[in-house]
C-alpha positions as a printed Julia matrix, in Angstrom:
51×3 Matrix{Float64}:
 121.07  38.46  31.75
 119.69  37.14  28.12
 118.38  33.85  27.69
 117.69  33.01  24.48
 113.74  32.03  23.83
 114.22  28.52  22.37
 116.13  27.73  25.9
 113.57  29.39  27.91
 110.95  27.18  26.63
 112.9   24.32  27.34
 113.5   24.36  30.76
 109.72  25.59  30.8
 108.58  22.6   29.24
 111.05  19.98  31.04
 109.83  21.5   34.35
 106.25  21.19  33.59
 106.64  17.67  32.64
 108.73  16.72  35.66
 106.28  18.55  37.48
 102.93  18.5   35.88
 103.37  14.68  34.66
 100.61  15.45  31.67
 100.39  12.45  29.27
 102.49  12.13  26.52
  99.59  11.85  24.05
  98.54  15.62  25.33
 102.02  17.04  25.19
 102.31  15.45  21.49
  98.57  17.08  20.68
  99.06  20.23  21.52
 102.55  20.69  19.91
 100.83  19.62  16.85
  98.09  22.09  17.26
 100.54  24.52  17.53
 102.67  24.0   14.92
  99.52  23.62  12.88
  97.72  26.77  14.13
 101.26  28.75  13.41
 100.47  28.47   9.71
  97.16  28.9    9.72
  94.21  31.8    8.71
  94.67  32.56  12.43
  98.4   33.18  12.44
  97.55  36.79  12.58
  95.01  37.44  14.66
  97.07  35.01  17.49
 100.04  37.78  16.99
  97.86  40.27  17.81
  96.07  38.81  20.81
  99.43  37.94  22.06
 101.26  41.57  21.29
């Protein structure tokens, strides 16, 4: 069976919140960070660590 990524990490993240119940501020921080991280100096050596 394929499941495409992007829907993968949405049931991921809807089950962690139902789960989990983190704070909104924290789930809004660290999809920032993210995002923000993503286009950063350490883009590449995050792909590497992560291959």
């Amino acid at each position: 069976m394929d499941v495409p990524l992007w829907f993968a990490l949405i049931v991921v993240g809807w089950l962690g919140v139902k789960l989990v119940r983190p704070p909104w501020w924290l789930i809004a921080v660290l999809l920032l960070g993210g995002f923000l991280l993503a286009d950063s100096v350490f883009a590449p050596l995050i792909d590497s660590a992560v291959k």
